[in-house]
C-alpha positions as CSV (number, residue, x, y, z in Angstrom):
1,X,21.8,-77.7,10.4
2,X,20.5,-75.1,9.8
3,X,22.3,-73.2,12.6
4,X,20.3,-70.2,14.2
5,X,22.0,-67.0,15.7
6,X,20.0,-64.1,17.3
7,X,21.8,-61.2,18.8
8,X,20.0,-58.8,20.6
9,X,20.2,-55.7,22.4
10,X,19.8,-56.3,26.4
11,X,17.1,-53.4,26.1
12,X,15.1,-55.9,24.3
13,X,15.0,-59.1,27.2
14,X,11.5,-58.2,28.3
15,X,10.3,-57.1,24.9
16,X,10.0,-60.7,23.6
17,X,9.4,-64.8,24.8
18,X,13.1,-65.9,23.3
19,X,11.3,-69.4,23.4
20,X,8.4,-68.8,21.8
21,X,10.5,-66.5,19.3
22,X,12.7,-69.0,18.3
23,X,9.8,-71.9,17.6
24,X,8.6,-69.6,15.4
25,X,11.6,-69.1,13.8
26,X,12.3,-72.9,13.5
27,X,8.6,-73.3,11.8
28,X,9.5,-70.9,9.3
29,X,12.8,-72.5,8.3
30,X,11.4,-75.8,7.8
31,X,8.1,-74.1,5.8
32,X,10.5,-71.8,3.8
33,X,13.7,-73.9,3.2
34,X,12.6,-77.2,4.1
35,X,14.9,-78.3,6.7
36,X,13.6,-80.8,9.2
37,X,12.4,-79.7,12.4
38,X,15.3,-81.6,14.9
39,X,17.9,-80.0,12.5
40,X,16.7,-76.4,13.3
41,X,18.9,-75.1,16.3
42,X,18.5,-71.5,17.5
43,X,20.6,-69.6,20.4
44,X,20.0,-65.8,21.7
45,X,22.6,-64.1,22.7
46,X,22.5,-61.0,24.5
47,X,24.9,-58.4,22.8
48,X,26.5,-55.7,25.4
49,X,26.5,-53.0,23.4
50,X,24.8,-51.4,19.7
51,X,25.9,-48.0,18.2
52,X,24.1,-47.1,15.1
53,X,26.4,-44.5,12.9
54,X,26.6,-41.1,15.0
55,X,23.4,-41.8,16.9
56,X,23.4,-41.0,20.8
57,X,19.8,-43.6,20.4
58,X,18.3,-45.1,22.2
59,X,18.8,-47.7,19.6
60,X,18.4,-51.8,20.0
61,X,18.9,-54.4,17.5
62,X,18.1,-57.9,16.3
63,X,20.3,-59.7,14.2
64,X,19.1,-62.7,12.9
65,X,21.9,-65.0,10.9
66,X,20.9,-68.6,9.2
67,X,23.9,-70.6,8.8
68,X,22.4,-73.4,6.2
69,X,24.2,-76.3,3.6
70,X,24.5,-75.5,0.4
71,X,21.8,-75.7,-2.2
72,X,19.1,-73.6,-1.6
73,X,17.9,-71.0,-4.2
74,X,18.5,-67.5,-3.7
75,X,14.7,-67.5,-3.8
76,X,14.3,-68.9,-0.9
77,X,16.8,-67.7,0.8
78,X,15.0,-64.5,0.3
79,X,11.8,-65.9,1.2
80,X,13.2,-67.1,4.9
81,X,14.7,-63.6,5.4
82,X,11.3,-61.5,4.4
83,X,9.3,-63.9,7.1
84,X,11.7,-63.8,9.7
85,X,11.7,-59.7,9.3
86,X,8.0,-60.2,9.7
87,X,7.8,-62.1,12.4
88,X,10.5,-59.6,14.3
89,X,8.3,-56.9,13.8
90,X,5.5,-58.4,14.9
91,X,6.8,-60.3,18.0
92,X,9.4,-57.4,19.1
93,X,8.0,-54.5,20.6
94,X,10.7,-52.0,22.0
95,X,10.0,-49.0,24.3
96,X,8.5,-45.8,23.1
97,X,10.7,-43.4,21.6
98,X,13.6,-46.3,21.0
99,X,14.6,-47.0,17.2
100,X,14.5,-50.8,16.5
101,X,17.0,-52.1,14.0
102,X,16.3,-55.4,12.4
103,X,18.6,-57.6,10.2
104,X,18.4,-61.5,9.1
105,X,21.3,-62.7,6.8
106,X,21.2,-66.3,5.2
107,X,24.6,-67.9,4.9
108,X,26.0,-71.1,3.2
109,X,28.2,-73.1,5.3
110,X,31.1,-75.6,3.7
111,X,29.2,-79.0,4.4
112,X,32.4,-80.9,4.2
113,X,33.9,-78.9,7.4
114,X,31.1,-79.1,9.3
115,X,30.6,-81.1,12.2
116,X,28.0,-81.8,14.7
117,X,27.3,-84.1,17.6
118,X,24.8,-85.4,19.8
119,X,25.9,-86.1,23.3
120,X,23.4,-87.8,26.2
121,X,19.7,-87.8,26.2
């Protein structure tokens, strides 16, 4: 835990390393909310299709969601969200004339439901 989601618009695949994206956003979790680096997990996952209100766009998204234990302050749940909309706009570039919507949420999951496991390696 934490557990890292970020949806994305398939306009967006060559607009950003998702690698090199989401080791920055592991560094920043464990700098803001001190979680330990191995317990950082991040997945992308490409999201069909984004409609913004009545817009006929081109609009693309990012959706970042933390799914963290229970116990950090609102503070710094704050604090993860403001540096992970900064690094999104300064790692994702979308084309000209396309409106980029970004979004990070920071959630607390029930620790005694939660399970993980390790398999191999």
């Amino acid at each position: 835990m934490p557990q890292i989601s970020v949806d994305y618009s398939p306009e967006l695949a060559g607009a950003f390393d998702r690698r090199e994206l989401g080791l920055a956003i592991n560094r920043l979790t464990v700098e803001t909310i001190n979680a330990t680096p191995e317990a950082c997990k991040t997945v992308f996952r490409e999201v069909q299709d984004f409609v913004v209100g009545a817009s006929a766009g081109p609009d693309v998204q990012v959706y970042v969601e933390f799914q963290i234990f229970p116990g950090r302050t609102p503070e710094a749940k704050a604090a993860l969200s403001d540096a992970v909309q900064a690094l999104l706009a300064e790692r994702v570039v979308p084309a000209p004339g396309t409106r980029l919507f970004t979004a990070v949420t920071v959630t607390d999951v029930d620790r005694d439901s939660y399970r993980s496991a390790t398999i191999g390696g």
